[in-house]
TORZAVO-304952 format. One line per 5 residues: number of its first residue (from 1); their letters; for each residue x, y, z of N, C-alpha, C. Coordinates in pm, whole numbers, padded with zeros to 5 digits. Atoms other than C-alpha are relative to their C-alpha. Example, Ala and Ser with C-alpha at 12.3 -4.5 7.8 and 13.67 -1.06 7.14 Angstrom:
<recs>
1> as> 00089 -00119 00000 01230 -00450 00780 00090 00120 00000 ~ -00082 -00119 -00006 01367 -00106 00714 -00077 00109 00073 .
</recs>
This chain:
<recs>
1> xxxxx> 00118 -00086 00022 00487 -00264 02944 00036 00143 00037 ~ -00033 -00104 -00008 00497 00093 02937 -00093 00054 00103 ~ 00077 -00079 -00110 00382 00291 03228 -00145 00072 -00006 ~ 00160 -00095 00038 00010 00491 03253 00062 00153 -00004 ~ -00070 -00121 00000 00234 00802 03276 00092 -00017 -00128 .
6> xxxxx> -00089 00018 00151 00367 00746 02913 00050 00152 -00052 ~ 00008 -00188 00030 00516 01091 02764 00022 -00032 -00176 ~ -00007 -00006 00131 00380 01126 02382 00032 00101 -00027 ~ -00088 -00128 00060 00569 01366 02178 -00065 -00034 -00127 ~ 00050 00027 00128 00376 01447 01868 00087 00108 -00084 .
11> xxxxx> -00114 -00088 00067 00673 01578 01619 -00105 00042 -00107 ~ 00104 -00047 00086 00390 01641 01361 -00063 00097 -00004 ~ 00058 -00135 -00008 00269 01973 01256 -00148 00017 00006 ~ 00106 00033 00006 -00025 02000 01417 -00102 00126 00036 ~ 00067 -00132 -00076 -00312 02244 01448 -00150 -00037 00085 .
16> xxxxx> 00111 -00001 -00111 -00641 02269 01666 -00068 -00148 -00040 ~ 00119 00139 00041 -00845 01982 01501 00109 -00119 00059 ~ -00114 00057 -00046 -00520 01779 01543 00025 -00039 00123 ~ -00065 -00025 -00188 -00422 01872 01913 -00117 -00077 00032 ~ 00118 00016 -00029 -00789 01797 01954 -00006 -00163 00036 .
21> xxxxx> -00031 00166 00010 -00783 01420 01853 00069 -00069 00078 ~ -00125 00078 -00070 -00447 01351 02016 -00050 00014 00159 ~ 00063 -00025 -00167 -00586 01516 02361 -00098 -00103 00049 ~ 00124 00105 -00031 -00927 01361 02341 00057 -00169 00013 ~ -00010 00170 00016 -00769 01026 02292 00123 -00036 00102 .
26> xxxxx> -00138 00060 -00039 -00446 00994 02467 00019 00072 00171 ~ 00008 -00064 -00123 -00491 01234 02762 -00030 -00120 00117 ~ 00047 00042 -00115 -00585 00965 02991 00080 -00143 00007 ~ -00106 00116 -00057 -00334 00712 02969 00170 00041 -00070 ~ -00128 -00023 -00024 00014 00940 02929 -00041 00200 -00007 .
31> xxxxx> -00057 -00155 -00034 00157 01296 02915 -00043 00069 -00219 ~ -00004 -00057 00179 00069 01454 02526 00101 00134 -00009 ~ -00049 -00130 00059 00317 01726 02421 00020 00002 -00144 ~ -00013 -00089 00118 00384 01906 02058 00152 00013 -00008 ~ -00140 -00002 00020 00716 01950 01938 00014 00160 -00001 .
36> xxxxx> 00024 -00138 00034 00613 02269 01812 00016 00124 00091 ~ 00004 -00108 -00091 00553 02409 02152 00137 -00001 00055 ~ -00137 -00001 -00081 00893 02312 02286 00111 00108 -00031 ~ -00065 -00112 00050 01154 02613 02283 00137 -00100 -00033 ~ -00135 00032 00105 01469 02510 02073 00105 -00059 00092 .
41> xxxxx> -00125 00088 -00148 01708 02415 02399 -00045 -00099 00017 ~ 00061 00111 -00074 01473 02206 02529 -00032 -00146 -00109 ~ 00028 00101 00092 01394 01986 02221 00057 -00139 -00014 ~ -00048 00112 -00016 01656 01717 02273 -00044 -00113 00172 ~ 00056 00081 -00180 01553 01644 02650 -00145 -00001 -00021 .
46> xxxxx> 00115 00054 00020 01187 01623 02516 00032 -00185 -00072 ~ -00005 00100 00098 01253 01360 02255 00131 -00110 00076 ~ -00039 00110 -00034 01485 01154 02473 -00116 -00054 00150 ~ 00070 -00002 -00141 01231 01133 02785 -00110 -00045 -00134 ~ 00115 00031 00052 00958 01026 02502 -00036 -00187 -00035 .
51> xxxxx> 00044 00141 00025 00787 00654 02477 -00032 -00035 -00154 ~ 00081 00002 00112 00582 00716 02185 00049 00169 -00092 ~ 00018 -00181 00084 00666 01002 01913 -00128 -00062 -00142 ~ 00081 00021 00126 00355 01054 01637 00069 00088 -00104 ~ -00075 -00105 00127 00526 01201 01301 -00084 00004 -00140 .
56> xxxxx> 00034 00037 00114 00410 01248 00980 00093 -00051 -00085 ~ -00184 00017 00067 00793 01293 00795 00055 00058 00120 ~ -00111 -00064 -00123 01011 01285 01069 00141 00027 -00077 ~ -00078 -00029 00067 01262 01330 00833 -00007 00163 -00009 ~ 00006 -00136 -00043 01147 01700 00844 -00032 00069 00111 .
61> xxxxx> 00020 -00102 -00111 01045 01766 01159 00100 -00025 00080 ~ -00091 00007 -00086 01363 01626 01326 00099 00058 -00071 ~ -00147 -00009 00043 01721 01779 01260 00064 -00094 00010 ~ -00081 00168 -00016 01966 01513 01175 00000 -00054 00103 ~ -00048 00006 -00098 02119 01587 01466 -00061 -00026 00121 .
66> xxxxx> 00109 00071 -00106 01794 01470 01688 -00034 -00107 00002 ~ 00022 00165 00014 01778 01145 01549 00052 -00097 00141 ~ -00092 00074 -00097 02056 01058 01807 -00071 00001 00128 ~ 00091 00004 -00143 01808 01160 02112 -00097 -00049 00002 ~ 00099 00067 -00009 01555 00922 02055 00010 -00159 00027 .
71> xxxxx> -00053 00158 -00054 01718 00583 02187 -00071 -00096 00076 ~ 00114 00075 -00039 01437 00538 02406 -00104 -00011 -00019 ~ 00151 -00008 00056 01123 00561 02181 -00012 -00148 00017 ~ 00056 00151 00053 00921 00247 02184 -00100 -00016 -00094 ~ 00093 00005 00122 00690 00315 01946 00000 00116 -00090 .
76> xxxxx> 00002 -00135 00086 00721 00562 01614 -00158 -00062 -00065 ~ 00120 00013 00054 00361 00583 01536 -00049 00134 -00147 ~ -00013 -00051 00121 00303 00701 01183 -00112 00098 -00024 ~ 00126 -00055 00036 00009 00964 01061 -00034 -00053 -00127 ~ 00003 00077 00103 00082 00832 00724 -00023 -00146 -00044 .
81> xxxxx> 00040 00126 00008 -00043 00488 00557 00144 -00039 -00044 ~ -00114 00061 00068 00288 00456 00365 00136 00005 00061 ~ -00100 -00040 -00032 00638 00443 00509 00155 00037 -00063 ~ -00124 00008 00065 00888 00435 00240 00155 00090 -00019 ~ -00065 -00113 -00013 01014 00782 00285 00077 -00020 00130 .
86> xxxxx> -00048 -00022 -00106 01130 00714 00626 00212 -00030 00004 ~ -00125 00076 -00036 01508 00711 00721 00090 -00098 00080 ~ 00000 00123 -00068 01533 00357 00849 00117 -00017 00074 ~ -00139 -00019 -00077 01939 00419 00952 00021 00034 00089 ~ 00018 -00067 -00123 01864 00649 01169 -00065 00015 00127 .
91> xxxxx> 00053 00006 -00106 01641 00497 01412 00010 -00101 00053 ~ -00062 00100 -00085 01720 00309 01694 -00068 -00155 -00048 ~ 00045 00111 00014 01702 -00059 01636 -00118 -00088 00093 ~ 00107 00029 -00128 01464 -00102 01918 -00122 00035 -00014 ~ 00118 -00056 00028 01181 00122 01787 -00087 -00069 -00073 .
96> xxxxx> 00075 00094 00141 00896 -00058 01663 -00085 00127 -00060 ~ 00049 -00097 00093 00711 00150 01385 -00135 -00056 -00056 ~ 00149 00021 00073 00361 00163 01266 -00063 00138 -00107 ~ 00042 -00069 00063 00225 00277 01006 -00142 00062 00019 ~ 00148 00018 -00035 -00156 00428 00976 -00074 -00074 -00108 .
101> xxxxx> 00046 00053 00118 -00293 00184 00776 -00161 -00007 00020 ~ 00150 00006 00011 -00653 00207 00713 -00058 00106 00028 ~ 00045 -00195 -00082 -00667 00589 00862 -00070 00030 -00124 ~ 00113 -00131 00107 -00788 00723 00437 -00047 -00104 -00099 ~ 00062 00102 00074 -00893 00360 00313 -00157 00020 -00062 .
106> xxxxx> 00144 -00041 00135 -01264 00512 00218 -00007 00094 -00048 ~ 00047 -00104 00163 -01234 00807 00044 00106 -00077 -00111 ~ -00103 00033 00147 -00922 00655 -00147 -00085 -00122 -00083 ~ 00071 00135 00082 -01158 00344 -00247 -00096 00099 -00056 ~ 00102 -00061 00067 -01389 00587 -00356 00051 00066 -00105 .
111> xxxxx> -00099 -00073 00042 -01154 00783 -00509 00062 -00086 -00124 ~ -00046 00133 00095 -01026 00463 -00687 -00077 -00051 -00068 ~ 00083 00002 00055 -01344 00389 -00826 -00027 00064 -00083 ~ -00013 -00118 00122 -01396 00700 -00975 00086 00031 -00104 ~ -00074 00058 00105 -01112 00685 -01182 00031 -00142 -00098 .
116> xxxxx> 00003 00093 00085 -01133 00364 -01267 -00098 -00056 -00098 ~ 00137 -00059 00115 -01497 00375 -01424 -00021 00101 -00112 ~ -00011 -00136 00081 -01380 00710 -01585 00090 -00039 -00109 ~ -00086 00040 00050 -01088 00531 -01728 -00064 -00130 -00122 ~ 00073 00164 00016 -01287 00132 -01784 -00126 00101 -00127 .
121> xxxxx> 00150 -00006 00084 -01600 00353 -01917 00058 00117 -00115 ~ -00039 -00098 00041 -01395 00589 -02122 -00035 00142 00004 ~ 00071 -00100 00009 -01533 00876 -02042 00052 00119 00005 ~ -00096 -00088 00010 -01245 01130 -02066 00001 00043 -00155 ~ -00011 -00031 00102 -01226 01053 -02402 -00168 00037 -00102 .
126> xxxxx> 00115 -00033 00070 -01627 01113 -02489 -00023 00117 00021 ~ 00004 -00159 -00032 -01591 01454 -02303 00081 00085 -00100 ~ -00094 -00105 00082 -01305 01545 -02520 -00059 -00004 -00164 ~ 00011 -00022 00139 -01513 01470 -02840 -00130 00085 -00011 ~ 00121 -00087 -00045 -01824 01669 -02691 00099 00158 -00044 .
131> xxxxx> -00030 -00146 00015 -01619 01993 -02660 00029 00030 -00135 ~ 00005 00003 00109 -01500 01894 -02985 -00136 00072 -00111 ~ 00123 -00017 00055 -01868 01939 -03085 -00003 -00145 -00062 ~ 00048 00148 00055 -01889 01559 -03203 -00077 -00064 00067 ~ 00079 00085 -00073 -02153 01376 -03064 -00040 -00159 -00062 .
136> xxxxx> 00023 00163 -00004 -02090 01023 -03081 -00077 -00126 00030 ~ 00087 00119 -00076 -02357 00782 -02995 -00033 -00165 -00026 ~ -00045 00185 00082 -02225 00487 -03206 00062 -00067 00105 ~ -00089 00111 -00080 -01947 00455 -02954 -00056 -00055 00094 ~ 00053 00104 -00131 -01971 00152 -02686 00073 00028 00078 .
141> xxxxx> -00087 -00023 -00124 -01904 00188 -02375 00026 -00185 00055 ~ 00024 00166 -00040 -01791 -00191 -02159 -00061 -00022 00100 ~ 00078 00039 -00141 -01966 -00368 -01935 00144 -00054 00148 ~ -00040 -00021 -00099 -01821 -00358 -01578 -00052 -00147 00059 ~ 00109 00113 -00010 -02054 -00675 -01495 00096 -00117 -00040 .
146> xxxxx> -00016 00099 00051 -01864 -01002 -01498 00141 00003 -00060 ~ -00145 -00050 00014 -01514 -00835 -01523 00087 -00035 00107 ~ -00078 00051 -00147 -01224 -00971 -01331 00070 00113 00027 ~ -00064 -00131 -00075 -01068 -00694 -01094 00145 -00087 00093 ~ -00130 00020 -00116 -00701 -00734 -00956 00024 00083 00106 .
151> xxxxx> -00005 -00055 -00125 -00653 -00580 -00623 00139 -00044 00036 ~ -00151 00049 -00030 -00283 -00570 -00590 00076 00071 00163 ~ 00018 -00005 -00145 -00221 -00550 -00198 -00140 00058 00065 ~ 00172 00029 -00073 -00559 -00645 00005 -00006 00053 00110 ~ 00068 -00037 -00138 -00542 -00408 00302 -00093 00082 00025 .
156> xxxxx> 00141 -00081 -00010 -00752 -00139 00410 -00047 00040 -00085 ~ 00038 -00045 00099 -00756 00037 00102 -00071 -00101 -00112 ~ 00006 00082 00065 -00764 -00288 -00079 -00160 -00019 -00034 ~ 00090 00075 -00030 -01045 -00459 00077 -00132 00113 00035 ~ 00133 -00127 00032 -01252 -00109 00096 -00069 00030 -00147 .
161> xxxxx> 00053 00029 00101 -01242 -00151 -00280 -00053 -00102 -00033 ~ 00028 00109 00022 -01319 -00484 -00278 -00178 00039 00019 ~ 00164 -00019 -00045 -01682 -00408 -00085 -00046 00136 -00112 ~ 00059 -00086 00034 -01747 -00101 -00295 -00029 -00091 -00149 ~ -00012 00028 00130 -01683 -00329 -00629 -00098 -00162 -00055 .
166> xxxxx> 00109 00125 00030 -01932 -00622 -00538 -00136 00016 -00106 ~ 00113 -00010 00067 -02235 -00438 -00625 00012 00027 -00141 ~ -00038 -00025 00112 -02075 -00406 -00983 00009 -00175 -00024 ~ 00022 00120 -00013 -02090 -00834 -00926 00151 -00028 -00138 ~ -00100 00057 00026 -01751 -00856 -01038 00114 -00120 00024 .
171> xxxxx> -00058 00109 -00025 -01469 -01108 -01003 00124 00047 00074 ~ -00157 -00030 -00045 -01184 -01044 -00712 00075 -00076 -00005 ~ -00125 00135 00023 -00848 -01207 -00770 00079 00117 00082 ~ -00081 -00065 -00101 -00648 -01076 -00444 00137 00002 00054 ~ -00190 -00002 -00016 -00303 -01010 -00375 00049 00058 00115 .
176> xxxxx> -00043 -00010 -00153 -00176 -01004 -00008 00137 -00063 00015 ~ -00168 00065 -00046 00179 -01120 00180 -00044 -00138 00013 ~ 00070 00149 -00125 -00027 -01421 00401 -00076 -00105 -00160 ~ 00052 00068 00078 -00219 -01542 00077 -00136 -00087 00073 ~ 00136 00041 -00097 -00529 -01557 00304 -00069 00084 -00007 .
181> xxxxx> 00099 -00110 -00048 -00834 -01347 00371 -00120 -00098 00088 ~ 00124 00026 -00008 -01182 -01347 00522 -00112 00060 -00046 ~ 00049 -00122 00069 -01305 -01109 00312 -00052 -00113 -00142 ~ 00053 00046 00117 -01499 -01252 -00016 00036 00005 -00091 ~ -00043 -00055 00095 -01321 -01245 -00293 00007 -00164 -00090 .
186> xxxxx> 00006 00154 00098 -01313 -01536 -00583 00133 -00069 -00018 ~ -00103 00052 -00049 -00938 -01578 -00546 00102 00076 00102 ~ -00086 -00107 -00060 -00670 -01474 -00306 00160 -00087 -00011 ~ -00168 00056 00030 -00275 -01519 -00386 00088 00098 00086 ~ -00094 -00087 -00029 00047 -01373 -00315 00062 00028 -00124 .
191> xxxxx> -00094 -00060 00122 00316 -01210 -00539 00050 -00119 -00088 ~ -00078 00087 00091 00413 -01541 -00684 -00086 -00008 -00051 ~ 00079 00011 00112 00085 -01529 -00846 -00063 00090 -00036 ~ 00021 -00137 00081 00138 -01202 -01025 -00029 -00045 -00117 ~ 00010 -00002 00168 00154 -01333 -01365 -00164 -00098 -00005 .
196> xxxxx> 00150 00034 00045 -00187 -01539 -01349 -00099 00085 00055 ~ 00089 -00108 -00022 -00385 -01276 -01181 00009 00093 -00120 ~ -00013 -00071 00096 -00273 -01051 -01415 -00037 -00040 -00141 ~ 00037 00010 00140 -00351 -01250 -01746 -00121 00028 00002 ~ 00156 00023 -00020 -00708 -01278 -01620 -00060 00170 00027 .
201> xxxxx> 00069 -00122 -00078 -00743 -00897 -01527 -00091 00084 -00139 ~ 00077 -00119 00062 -00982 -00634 -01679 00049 00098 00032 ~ -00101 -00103 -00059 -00889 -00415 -01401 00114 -00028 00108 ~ -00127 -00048 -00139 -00573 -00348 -01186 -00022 00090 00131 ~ 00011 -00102 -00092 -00607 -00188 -00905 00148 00000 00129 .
206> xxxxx> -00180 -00015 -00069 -00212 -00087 -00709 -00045 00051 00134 ~ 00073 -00050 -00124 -00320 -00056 -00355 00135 -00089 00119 ~ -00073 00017 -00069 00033 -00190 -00210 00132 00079 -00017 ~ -00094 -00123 -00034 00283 -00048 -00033 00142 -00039 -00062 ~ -00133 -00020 00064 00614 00084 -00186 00111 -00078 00084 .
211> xxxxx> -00102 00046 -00105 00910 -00154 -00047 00084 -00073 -00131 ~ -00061 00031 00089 01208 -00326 -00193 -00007 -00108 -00107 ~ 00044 00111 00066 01025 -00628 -00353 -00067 00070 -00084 ~ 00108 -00106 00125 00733 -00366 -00523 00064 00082 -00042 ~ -00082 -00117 00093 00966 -00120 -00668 -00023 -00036 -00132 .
216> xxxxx> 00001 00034 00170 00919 -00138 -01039 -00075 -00158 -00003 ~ 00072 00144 00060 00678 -00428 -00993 -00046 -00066 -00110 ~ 00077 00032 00113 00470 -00379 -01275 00091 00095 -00109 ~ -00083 -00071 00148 00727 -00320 -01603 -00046 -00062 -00102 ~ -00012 00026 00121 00763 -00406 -01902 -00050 -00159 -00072 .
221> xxxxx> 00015 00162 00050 00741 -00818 -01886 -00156 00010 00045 ~ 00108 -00060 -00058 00447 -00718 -01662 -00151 00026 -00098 ~ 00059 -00082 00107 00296 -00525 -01925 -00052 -00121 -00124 ~ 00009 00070 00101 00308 -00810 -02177 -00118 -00061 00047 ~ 00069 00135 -00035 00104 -01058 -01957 -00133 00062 00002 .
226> xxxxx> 00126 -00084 -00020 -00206 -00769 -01921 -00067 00017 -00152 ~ 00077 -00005 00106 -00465 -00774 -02193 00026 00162 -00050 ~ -00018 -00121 00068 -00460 -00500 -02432 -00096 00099 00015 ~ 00139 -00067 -00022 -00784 -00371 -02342 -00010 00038 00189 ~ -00022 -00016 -00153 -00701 -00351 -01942 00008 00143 00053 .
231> xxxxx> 00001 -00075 -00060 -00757 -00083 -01709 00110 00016 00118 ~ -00052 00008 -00099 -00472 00019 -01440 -00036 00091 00099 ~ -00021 -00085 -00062 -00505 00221 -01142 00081 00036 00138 ~ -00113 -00007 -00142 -00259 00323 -00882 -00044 00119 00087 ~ 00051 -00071 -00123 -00325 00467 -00583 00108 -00018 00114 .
236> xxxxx> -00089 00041 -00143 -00041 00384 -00372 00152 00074 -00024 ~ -00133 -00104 00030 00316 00474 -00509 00011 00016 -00126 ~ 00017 00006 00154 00406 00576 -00827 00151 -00076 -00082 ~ -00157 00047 -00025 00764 00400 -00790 -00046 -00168 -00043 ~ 00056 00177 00020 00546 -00004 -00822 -00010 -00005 -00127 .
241> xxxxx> 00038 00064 00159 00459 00057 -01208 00154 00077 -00064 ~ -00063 -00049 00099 00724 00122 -01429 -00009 00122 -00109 ~ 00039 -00127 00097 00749 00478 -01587 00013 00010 -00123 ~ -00031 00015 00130 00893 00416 -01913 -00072 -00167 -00031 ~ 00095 00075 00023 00695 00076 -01940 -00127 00027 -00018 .
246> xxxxx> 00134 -00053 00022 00362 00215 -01872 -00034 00108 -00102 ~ 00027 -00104 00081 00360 00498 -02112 00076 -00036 -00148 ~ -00036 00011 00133 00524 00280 -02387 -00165 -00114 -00083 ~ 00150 00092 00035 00169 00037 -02378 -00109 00088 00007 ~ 00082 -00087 00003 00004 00307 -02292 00005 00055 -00214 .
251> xxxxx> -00003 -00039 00122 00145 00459 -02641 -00048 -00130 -00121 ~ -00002 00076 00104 00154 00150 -02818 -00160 -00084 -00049 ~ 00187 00020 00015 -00250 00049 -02726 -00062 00052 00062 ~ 00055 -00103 -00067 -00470 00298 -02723 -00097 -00068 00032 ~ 00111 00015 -00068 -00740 00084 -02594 00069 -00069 00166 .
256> xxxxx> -00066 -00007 -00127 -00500 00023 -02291 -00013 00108 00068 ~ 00060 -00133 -00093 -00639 00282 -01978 00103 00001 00131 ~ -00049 -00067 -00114 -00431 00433 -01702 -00037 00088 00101 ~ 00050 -00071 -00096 -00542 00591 -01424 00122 00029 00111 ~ -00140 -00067 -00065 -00265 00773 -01187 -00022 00068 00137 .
261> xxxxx> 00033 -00069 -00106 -00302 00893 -00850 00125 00040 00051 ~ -00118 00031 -00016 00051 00867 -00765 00098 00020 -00106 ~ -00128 -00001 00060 00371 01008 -00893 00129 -00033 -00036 ~ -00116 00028 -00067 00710 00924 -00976 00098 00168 00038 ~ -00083 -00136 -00035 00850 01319 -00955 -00113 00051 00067 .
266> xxxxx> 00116 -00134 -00109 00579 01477 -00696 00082 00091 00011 ~ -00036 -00147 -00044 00626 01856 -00674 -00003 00007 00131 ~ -00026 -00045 -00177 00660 02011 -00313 -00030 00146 -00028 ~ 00015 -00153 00010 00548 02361 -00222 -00058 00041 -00146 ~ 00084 00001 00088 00310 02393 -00484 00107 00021 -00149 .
271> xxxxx> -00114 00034 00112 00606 02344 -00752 -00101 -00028 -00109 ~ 00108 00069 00069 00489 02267 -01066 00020 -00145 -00057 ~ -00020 00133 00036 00437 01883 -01204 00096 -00021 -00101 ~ -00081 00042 00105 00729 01690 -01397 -00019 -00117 -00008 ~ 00041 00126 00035 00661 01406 -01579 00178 -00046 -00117 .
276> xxxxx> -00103 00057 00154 00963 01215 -01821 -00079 -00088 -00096 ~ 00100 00024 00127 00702 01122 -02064 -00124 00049 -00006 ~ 00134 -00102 00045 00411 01319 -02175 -00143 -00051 00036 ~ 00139 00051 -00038 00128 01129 -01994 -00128 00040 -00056 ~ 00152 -00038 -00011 -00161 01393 -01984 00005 00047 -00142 .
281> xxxxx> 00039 -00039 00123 -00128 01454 -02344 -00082 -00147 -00081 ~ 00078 00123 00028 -00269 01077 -02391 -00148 -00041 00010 ~ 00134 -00041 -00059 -00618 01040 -02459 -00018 -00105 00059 ~ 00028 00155 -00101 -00601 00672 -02253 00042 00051 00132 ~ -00061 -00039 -00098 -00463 00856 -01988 -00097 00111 00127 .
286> xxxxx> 00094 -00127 -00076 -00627 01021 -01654 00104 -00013 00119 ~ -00133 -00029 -00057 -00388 01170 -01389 -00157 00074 00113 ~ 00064 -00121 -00098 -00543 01343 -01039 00142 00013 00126 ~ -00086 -00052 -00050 -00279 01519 -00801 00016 -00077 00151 ~ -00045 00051 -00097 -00197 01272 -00528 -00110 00017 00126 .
291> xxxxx> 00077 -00049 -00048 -00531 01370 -00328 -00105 -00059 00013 ~ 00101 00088 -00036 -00716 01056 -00299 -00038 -00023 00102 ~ 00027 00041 -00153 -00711 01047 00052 -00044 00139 00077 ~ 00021 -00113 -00030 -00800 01430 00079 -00114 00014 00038 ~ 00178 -00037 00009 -01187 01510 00192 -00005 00088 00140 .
296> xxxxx> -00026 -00118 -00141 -01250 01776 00478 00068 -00055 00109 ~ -00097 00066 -00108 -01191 01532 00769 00090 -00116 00020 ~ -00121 00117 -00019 -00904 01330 00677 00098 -00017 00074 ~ -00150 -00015 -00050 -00616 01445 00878 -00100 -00023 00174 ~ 00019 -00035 -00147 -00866 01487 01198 -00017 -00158 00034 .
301> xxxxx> 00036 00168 -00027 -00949 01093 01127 00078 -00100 -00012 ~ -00182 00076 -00013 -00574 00978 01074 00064 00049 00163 ~ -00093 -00021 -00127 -00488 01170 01406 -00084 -00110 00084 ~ 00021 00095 -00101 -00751 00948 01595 00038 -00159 -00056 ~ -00057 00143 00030 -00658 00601 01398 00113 -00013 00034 .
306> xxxxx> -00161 00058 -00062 -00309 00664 01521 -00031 00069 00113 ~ 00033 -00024 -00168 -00408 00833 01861 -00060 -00188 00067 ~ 00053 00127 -00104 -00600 00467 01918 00084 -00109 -00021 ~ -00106 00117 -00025 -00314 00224 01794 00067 00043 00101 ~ -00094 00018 -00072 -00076 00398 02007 -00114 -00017 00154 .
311> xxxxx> 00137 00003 -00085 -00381 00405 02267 00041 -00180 00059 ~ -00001 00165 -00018 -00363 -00010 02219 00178 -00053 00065 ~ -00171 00014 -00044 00026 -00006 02264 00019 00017 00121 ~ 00003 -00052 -00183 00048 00169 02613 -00104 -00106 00074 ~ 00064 00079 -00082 -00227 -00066 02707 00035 -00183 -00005 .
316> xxxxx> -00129 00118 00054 00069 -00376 02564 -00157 -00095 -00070 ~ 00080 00071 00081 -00277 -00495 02305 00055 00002 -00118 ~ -00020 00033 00134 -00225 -00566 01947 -00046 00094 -00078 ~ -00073 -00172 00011 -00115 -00286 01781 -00038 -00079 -00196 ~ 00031 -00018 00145 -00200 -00233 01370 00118 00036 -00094 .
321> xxxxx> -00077 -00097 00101 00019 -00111 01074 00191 00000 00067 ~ -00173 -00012 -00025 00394 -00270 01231 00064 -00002 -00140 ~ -00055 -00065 00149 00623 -00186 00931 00137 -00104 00068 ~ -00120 00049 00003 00905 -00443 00888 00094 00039 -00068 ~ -00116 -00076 00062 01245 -00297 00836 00055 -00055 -00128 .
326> xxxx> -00075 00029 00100 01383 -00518 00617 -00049 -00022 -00105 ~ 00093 -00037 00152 01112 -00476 00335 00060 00112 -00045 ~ -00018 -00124 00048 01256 -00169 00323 00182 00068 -00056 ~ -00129 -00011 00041 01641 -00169 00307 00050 -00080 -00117 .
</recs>
């Protein structure tokens, strides 16, 4: 067990709302410092004297060459839900790692909704025949009512869509590691029962995390087993669906809908977007900039969901969001 004098090192760039969270929460069972504040000498004798470091990409806030002073972390507690980016080589084999899972699970279900109704109800493409000046009132829109929904990994995000998608008295067919829930849903599987969830779907919904089994989950054979009329939406990585698969069904049936939250080339530093196939020129197609989990207080409500796992850790309770290594190598 780790001492009541714990020393957290938050390598994460953090500002007042931030500091705020981590203080309020952690101040009373260890030491809180900032990386930020530390002067440049001192930075390696912080980060080896630390129990707990919080990061967002420690990949950027550490120099290579600091990796090596962290031998005695016992816990890398994540700000992020996803870990895939992390450089798993470089940290001591001893460190256990958590992700924040469930820290932006309701705006992104909300978030996921909205595109997928926009997508399911076409409504991208009735706007684009409005400006047109066409006013269509022949076309049908579908019923939502009595539609089976895939939910492809059932955790926070998952199962936040799940409750938002009842009162639409749809059908969940759920996709988890355990192939269990307690959550309501009309079926729940694992990955070996991708291909019958999937014949049965209306909608998709990609709400698991990027690792070496989901990489290019959903391609091409993938693609075959999904009705032609199916809705997808991803919200998680953009690395699980297949890029040149999805945009050849996309091309090939236009009553096939995509929805995109998630990239496979994300810009940086307000760069601008690259795509290797022409997505947003598709009228089945709706794209929003990686920002599902964005809403005023998201970052202040990820610093306390990982201020209170590591909170549970120091107090040796059952800790949320452990990230197994070898999903990932």
């Amino acid at each position: 067990m780790v001492s009541r004098l714990s020393k957290i090192l938050v390598t994460a760039p953090a500002d007042e709302k931030f500091r705020k969270a981590f203080v309020d929460e952690l101040a009373s069972i260890g030491d809180v410092e900032f990386l930020s504040d530390i002067p440049r000498n001192k930075r390696s004798s912080a980060l080896a004297h630390a129990d707990v470091l919080i990061s967002w990409r420690l990949e950027r806030e550490l120099k290579s060459s600091e990796f090596a002073a962290i031998p005695n972390v016992k816990l890398l507690q994540f700000l992020s839900a996803g870990v895939d980016h992390l450089p798993f080589s470089k940290l001591p084999p001893t460190v256990r790692i958590a992700s924040n899972a469930g820290a932006y699970a309701e705006q992104m279900a909300e978030h996921t909704i909205a595109m997928m109704l926009a997508t399911y109800k076409n409504l991208l493409d009735e706007h684009k025949k409005l400006v047109k000046g066409i006013f269509d009132q022949e076309s049908e829109s579908r019923r939502l009512q009595g539609a089976s929904c895939v939910i492809l990994g059932f955790g926070g995000i998952g199962k936040a869509c799940a409750k938002r998608l009842h009162c639409f008295k749809v059908k969940i067919y759920a996709i988890n590691t355990s192939g269990k829930t307690n959550e309501p849903v009309d079926f729940i599987g694992t990955l070996e029962d991708l291909e019958y969830v999937l014949r049965l779907a209306d909608v998709v919904i990609v709400s698991i995390p990027l690792t070496k089994t989901t990489r290019n989950l959903i391609g091409k054979r993938e693609f075959t087993w999904m009705k032609d009329d199916a809705t997808i939406v991803n919200v998680a990585r953009g690395d699980i669906i297949n890029e040149a698969a999805l945009y050849r069904k996309l091309k090939t049936h236009p009553n096939f809908h995509a929805a995109i939250d998630t990239w496979w080339l994300e810009p940086s530093d307000g760069k601008k977007l690259r795509t290797r196939y022409p997505f947003l020129k598709l009228p089945n197609f709706l794209g929003s900039p990686h920002n599902s989990g964005n809403v005023p207080d998201a970052m202040s409500v990820a610093a306390t969901y990982a201020a209170e796992n590591v909170k549970r850790f120091l107090r040796n309770e059952l800790i949320s969001g452990i990230v197994n290594r070898n999903d990932y190598r």
